[in-house]
C-alpha positions as CSV (number, residue, x, y, z in Angstrom):
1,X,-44.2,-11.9,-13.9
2,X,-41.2,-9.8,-14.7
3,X,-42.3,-7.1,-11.9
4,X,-42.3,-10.3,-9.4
5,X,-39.3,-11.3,-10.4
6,X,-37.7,-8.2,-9.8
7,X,-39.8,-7.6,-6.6
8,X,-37.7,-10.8,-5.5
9,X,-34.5,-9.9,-6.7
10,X,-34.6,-6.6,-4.8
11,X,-35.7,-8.3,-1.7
12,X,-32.9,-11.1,-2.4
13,X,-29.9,-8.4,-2.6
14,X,-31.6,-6.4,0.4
15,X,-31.1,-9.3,2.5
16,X,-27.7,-10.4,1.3
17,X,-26.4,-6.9,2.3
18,X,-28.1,-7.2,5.6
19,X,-27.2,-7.4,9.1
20,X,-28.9,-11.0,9.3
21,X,-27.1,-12.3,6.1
22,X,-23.8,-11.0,7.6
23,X,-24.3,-12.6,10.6
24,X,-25.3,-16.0,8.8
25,X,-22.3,-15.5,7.1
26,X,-19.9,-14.8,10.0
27,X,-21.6,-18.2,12.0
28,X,-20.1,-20.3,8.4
29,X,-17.5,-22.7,8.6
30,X,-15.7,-21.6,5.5
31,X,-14.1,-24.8,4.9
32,X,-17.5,-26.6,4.3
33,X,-17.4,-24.8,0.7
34,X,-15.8,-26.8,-2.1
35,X,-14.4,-24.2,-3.6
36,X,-12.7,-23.4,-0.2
37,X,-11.3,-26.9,-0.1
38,X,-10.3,-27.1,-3.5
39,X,-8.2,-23.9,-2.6
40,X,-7.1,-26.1,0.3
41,X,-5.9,-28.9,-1.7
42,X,-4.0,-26.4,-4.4
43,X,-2.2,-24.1,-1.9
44,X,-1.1,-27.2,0.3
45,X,0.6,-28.8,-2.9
46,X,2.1,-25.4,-3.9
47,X,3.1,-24.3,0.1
48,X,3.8,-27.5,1.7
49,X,1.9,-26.2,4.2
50,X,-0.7,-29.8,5.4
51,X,-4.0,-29.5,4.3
52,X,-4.9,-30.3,7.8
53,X,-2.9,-27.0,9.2
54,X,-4.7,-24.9,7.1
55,X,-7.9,-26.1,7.8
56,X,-7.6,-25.8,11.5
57,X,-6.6,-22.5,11.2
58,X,-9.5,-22.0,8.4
59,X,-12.3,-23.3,10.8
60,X,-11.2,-20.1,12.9
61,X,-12.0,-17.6,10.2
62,X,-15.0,-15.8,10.5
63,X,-16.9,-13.3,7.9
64,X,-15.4,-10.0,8.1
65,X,-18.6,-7.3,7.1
66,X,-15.9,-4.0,7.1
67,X,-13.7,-5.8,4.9
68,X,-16.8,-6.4,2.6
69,X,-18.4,-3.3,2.9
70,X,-15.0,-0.9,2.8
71,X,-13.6,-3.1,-0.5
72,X,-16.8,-1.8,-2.1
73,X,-16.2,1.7,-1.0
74,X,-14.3,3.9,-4.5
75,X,-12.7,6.5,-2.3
76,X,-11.1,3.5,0.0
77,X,-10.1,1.3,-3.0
78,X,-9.4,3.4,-6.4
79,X,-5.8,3.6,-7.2
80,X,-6.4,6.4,-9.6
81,X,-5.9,9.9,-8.8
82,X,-9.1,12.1,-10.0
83,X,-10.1,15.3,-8.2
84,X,-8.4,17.8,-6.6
85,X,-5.1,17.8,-5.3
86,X,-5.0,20.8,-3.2
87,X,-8.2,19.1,-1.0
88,X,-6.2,15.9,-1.1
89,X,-3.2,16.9,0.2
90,X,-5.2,18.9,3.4
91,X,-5.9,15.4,4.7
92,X,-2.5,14.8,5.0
93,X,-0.1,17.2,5.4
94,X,-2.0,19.1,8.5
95,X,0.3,21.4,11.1
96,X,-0.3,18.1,13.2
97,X,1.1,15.5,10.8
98,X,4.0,17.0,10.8
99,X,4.5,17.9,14.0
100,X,4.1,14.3,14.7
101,X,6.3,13.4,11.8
102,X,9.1,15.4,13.2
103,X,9.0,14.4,16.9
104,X,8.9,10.5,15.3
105,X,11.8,11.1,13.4
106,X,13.8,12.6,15.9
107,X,13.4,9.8,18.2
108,X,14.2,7.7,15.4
109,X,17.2,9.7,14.5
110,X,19.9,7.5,15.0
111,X,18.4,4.2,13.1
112,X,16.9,6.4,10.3
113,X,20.4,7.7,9.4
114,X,21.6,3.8,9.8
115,X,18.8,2.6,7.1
116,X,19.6,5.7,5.1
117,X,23.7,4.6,4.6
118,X,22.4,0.8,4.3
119,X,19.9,1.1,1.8
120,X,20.2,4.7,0.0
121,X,16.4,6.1,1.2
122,X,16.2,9.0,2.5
123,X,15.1,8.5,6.5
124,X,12.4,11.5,5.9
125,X,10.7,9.6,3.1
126,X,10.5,6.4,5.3
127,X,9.4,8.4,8.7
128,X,6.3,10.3,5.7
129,X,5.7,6.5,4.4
130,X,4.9,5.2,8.0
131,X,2.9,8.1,8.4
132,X,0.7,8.2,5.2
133,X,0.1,4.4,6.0
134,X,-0.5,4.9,9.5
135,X,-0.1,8.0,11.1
136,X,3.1,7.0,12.8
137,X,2.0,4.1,14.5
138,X,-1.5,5.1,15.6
139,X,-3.9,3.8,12.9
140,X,-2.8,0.3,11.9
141,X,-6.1,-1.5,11.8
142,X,-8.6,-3.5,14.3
143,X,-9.4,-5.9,12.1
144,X,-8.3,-9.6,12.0
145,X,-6.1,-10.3,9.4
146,X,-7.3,-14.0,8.7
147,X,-11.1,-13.0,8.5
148,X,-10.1,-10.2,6.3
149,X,-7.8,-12.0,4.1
150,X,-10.8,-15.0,3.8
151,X,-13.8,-12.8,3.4
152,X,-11.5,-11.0,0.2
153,X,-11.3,-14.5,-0.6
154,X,-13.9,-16.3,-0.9
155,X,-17.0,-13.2,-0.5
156,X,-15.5,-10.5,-2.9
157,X,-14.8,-12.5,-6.3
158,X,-13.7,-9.4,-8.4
159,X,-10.1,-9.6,-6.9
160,X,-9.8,-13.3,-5.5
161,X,-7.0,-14.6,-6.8
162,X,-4.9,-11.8,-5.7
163,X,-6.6,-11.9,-1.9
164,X,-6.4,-15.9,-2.2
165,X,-2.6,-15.7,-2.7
166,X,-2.0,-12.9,0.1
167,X,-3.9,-15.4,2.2
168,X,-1.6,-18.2,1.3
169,X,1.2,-15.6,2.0
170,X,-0.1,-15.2,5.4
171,X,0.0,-18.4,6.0
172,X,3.7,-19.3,5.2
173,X,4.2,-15.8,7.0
174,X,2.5,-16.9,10.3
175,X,3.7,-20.7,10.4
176,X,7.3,-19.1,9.4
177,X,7.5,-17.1,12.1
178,X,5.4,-19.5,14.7
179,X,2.7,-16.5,14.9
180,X,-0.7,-17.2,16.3
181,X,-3.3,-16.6,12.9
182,X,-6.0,-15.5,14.9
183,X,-3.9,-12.6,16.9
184,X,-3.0,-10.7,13.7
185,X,-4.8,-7.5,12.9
186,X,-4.6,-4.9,10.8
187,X,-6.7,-3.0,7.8
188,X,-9.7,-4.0,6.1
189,X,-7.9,-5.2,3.5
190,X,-5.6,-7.6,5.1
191,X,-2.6,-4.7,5.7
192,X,-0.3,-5.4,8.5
193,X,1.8,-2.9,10.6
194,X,2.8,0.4,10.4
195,X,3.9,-0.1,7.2
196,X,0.7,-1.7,5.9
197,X,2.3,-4.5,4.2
198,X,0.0,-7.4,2.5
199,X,1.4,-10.5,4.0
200,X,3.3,-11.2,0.0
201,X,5.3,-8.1,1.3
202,X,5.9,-9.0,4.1
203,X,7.9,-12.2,3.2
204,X,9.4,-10.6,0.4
205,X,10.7,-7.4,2.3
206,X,10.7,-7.5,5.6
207,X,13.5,-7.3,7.4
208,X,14.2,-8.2,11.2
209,X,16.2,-5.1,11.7
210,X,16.0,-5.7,16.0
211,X,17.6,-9.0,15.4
212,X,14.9,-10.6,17.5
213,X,14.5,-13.1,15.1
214,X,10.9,-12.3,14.1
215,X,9.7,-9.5,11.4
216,X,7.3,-7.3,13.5
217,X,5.7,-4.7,11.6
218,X,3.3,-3.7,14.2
219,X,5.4,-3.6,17.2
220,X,8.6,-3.2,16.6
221,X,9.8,-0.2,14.2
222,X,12.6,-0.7,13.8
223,X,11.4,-3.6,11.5
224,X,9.1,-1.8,10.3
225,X,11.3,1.6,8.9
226,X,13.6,-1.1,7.5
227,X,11.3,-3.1,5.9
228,X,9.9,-0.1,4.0
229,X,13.9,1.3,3.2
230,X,14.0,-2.5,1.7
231,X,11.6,-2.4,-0.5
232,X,12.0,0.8,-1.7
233,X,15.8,-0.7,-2.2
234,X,14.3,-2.9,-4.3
235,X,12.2,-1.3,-6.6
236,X,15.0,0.7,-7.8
237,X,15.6,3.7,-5.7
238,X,18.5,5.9,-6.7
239,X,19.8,7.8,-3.8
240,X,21.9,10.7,-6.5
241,X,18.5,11.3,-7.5
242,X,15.6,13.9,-6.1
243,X,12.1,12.5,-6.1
244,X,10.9,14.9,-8.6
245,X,11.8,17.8,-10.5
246,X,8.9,20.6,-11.1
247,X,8.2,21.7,-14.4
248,X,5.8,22.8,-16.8
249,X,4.3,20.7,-19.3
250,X,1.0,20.6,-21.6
251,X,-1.3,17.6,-22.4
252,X,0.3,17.4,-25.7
253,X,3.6,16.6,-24.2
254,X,2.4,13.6,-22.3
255,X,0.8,12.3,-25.6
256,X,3.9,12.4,-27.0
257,X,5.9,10.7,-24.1
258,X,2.6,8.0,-24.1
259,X,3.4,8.2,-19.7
260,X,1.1,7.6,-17.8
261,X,1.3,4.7,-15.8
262,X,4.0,4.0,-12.7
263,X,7.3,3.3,-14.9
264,X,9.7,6.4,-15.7
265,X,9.5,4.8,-19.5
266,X,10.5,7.9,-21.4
267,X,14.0,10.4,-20.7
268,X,15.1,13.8,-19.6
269,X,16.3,14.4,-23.7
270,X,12.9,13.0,-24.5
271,X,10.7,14.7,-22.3
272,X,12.6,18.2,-23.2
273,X,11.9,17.3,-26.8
274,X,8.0,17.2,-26.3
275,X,7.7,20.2,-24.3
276,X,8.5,20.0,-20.9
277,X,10.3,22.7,-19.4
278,X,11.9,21.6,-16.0
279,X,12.1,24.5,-13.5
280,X,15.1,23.8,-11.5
281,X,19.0,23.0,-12.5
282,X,19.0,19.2,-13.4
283,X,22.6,18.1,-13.2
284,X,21.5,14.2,-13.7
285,X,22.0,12.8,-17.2
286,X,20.0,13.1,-20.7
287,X,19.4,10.1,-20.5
288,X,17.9,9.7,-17.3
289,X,14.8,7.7,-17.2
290,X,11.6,9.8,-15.5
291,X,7.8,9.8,-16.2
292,X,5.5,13.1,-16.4
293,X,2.8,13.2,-13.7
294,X,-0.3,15.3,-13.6
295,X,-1.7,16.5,-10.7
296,X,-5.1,17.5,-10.9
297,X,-6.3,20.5,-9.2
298,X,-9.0,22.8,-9.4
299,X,-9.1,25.0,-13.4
300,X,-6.0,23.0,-14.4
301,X,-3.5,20.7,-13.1
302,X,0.2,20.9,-11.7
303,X,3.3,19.3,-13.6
304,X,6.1,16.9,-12.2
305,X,8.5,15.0,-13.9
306,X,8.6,12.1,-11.9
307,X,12.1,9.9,-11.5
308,X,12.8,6.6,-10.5
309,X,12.2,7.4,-7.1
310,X,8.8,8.9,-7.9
311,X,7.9,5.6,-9.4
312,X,8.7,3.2,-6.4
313,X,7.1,5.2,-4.6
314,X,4.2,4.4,-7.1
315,X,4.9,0.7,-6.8
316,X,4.0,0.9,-3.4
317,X,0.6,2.6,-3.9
318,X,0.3,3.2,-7.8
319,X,-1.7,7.1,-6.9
320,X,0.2,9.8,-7.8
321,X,-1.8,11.4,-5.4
322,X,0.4,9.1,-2.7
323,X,3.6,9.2,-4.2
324,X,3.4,13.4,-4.5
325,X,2.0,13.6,-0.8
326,X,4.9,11.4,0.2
327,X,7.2,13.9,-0.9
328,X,5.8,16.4,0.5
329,X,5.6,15.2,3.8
330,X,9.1,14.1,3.9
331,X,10.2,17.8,2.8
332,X,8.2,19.1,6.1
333,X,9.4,16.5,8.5
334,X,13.4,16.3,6.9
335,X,14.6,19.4,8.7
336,X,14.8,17.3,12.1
337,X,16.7,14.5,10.8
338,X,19.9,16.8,10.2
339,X,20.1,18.9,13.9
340,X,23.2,18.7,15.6
């Protein structure tokens, strides 16, 4: 009995990951579920948005098998930062990164310099941002956004109340902006744009920098650039300050400092205290608040002390891995910003 049972079971998973159950899937009218239209009802009280707009755009949506298959991928979707650094970093900040980083921001030039005296970010950690995310442009997703956002929704219940309100996000975005649903594409996991904004973002920080009177994030970047400067604005950047300072630390000293997640929660006077030792002149104050990042690399690990810059960086992907390869890129591309 208990081997047929699990004779069945493994046939029943089989066929829910396979090409036939996908297809079923993608032929469903989503809004035949009850949970679907009980998530109708709720976001139409909360939105405004009719119940009968959302469902006509609903009916549209269509199961999205990359957005199932890639959310269930670790190395896509972990926002922790094991391994090693040094092989990390290789993916990223290649002799052809960097040339491309530099020929984008010099033709960007003018308007980076523009965001940087508006908002206080450096333009080379924007122009490194937009190319992390989407190598300038180039790789900003083929995906529809709706069938990504409703799949994540409704067919990945570990994180569907936060894909539930980014597709309620969408929503307001699209009927904000008078934006067809169905023509909006991006990554598997409902990213837009060169920036790779979730739709939340997008209403939150986008900015219509080309005055067109629509927030394109995809074709337009000048909205894109200043969308990121925004919301790097917002989480707290400090423009007197340097990303990170190197230094050299032990594990003891971050059990002291208990850092270790994407806040600078402890001091310059504290981390001193426990051990660090910072490398280069600091001129900010004691008092300053900064965090203490490992990197991991290969018979050890590499020491920053991270500032509040490192961690809004971290805010917008909470890796260190990300926030330290931002850096770096922007270092490499920032000597073509300042030619004459």
């Amino acid at each position: 009995m208990m081997a047929s049972r699990r004779t069945f079971l493994l046939f029943l998973s089989s066929w829910l990951t396979s090409p036939v159950a996908s297809y079923a899937r993608k032929r469903e009218n989503y809004i035949d579920r009850s949970k679907v239209q009980t998530w109708i009802q709720e976001t139409s009280a909360r939105t405004g948005l009719s119940k009968g707009h959302i469902e006509k755009i609903l009916v549209k949506a269509r199961f999205s098998p990359p957005s199932a298959r890639l959310m269930q991928s670790p190395q896509r979707t972990s926002t922790s930062s094991p391994g090693n650094w040094y092989a990390h970093c290789k993916n990223f900040l290649t002799a052809s990164t960097i040339k491309s980083g530099r020929r984008f921001a010099s033709e960007h030039k003018t308007m980076l310099k523009e965001l940087e005296r508006e908002y206080g970010v450096p333009g080379a950690i924007l122009c490194a941002i937009i190319g992390v995310e989407s190598r300038f442009g180039k790789l900003m997703g083929s995906i529809r956004t709706l069938d990504a956002l409703v799949t994540l929704s409704f067919d990945y219940t570990r994180r569907a109340k936060f894909f539930q309100f980014e597709l309620a996000s969408f929503l307001i975005w699209c009927n904000k902006e008078h934006i067809n649903p169905t023509a909006v594409k991006g990554s598997f996991a409902g990213a837009v744009g060169m920036c790779q904004f979730m739709p939340s973002n997008i209403l939150k920080y986008g900015v219509d920098h080309d005055k067109d009177g629509t927030v394109k994030l995809r074709s337009s970047t000048e909205d894109a650039l200043a969308s990121v400067a925004n919301y790097l604005s917002c989480q707290g950047w400090d423009a007197t300050l340097p990303v990170t300072w190197p230094c050299r630390a032990e594990s003891e000293s971050a059990q002291k400092l208990h850092t270790a997640g994407i806040a600078a929660d402890t001091t310059i006077e504290k981390a001193i205290a426990a051990g660090v030792e910072i490398e280069a002149p600091v001129s900010a104050s004691p008092q300053t608040p900064v965090m203490l990042v490992k990197l991991d690399v290969p018979g050890g690990c590499l020491w920053r002390l991270g500032t509040q810059n490192f961690a809004a960086l971290l805010h917008y992907n909470r890796s260190y891995f990300y926030a330290e390869t931002v850096r770096e890129l922007a270092l490499a591309i920032a000597p073509s910003l300042f030619d004459n």
